[in-house]
N, C-alpha and C positions, 0 to 999 in steps of 0.2 A: 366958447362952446365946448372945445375939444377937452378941457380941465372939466366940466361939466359931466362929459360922455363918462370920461374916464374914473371918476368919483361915483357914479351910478352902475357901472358895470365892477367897480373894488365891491361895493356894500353889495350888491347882486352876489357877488362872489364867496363874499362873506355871511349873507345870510344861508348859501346854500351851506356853504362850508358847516357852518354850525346846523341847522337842521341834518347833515350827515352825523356830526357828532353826535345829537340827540339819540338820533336815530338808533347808531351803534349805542349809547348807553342803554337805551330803551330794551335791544335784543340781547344786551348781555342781562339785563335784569330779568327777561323773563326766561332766559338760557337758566342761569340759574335758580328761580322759578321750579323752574319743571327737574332738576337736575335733585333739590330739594323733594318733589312730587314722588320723584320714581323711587327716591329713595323711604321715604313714607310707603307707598304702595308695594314695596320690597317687604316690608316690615308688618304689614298688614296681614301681606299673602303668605306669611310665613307663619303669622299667629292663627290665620286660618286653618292654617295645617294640620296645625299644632290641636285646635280644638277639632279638628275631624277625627283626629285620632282619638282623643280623649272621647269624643263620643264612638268611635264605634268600639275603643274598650269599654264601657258602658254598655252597649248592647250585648256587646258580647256576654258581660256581666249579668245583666239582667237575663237572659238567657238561659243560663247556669244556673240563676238564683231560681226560674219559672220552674226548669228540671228538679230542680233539689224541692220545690215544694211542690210539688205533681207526686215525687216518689215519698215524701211524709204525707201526703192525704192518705197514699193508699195503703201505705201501711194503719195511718188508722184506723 
C-alpha cells in the first residue's frame, strides 16, 4: 500500500509541477503580449500627433486662404 501512497502523491506532484510550468509559460506569453501592445499603442499615439498637427496646420491654412479671399472680393 505504502509504494502505492507514494506513486500517487510523486504523479500528484508532478501534475502540479507541470501545471506551474504552463502556467508560467502561459504569463510569459501574454507578458509579452502586451509588452508588443504598448509598444503598438506607443506608435499609434505618436501618429496621432503627428496628424493633430498636420491638421491644425491645415486650419490654420484655411484661415489664411478665407482672409486672402474675403480681401480679393472686396477689392472687386
Amino acid at each position: 500500500m505504502t509504494s502505492k501512497v507514494e506513486v500517487l502523491r510523486a504523479l500528484k506532484l508532478l501534475f502540479e509541477h507541470h501545471k506551474a510550468l504552463d502556467e508560467k509559460e502561459v504569463l510569459e506569453k501574454q507578458s509579452q503580449e502586451q509588452s508588443q501592445m504598448k509598444e503598438r499603442l506607443a506608435a499609434l499615439s505618436a501618429h496621432v500627433t503627428e496628424l493633430e498637427e498636420d491638421l491644425d496646420t491645415a486650419r490654420k491654412d484655411l484661415l489664411k486662404s478665407e482672409d486672402v479671399n474675403v480681401k480679393l472680393q472686396r477689392d472687386v
